[in-house]
N, C-alpha and C positions, 0 to 999 in steps of 0.2 A: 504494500500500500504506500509506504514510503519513499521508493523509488516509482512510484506513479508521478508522485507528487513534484519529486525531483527533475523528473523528465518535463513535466510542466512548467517548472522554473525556468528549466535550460532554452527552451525553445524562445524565439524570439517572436516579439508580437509585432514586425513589420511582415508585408507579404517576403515571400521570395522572390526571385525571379519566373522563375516558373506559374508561380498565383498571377502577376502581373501580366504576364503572357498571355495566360486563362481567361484573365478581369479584359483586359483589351480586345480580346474574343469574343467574348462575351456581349461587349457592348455594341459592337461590329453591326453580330446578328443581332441583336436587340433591334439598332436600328433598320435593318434593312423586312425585319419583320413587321414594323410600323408603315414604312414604306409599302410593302405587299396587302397588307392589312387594308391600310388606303385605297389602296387601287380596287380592292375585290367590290367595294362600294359603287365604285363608279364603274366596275365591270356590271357588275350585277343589274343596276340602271339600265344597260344597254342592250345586253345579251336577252337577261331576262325579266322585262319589265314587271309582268307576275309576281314578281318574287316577293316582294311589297306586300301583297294581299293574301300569298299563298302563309308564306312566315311570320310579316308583320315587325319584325327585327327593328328594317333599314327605313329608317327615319327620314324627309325632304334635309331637316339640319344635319343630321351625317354625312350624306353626300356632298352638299356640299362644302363643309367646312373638308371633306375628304380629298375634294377637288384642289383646293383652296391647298391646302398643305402640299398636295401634291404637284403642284406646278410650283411652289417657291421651292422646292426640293428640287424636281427636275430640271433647273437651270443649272445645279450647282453640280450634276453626277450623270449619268450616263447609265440606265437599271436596263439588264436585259430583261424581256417579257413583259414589259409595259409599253402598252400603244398612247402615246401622247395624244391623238385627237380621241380615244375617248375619254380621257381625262379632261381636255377641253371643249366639249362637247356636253358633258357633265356637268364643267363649271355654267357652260354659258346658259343650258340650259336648267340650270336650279339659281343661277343669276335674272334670269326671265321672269320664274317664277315667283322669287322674292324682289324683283323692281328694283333689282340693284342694276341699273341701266350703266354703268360703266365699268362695271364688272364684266358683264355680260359682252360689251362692247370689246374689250381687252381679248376674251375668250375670243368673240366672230374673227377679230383679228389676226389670231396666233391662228385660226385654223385658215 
């Protein structure tokens, strides 16, 4: 029991290198799971408009605050598997819907 306790002591309470490695991997995916997550929103809008009715989930403010994220993101990275126009397609059209007319306009734009 006493050499539990001991070995407790000895270890040090920063990460290692190895944990740091990990944590930075970690965070990588983290982010590019938020990123896909985003997108499945504004896929889902397009692919399968139903989807709304059938499940009930996906909210008009989801999408597009989903959109919204996803275009200040897509300037800065280059994601494979994501189609930009329905991202902005998405935006413009739940831009419409909520009468953010220059929103919307920025969207018509990019596409």
């Amino acid at each position: 029991m006493a050499t539990e306790y001991l070995q407790q002591i000895e270890k040090p309470d920063y990460p290692t290198l190895k944990d740091q490695k990990n944590l930075k991997q970690f965070e990588e995916n983290n982010w590019w799971a938020e990123i896909y997550l985003a997108y499945q929103n504004c896929y889902q809008l397009i692919e399968n408009p139903y989807h709304n009715l059938v499940y009930g989930a996906l909210t008009n403010d989801t999408i597009f605050n989903s959109a919204r994220y996803l275009v200040n993101t897509l300037q800065q990275v280059y994601t494979e598997g994501i189609n930009k126009v329905y991202v902005y397609y998405a935006l413009t059209y739940m831009a419409t819907k909520f009468e953010a007319f220059k929103t919307a306009w920025f969207g018509y734009d990019k596409l």
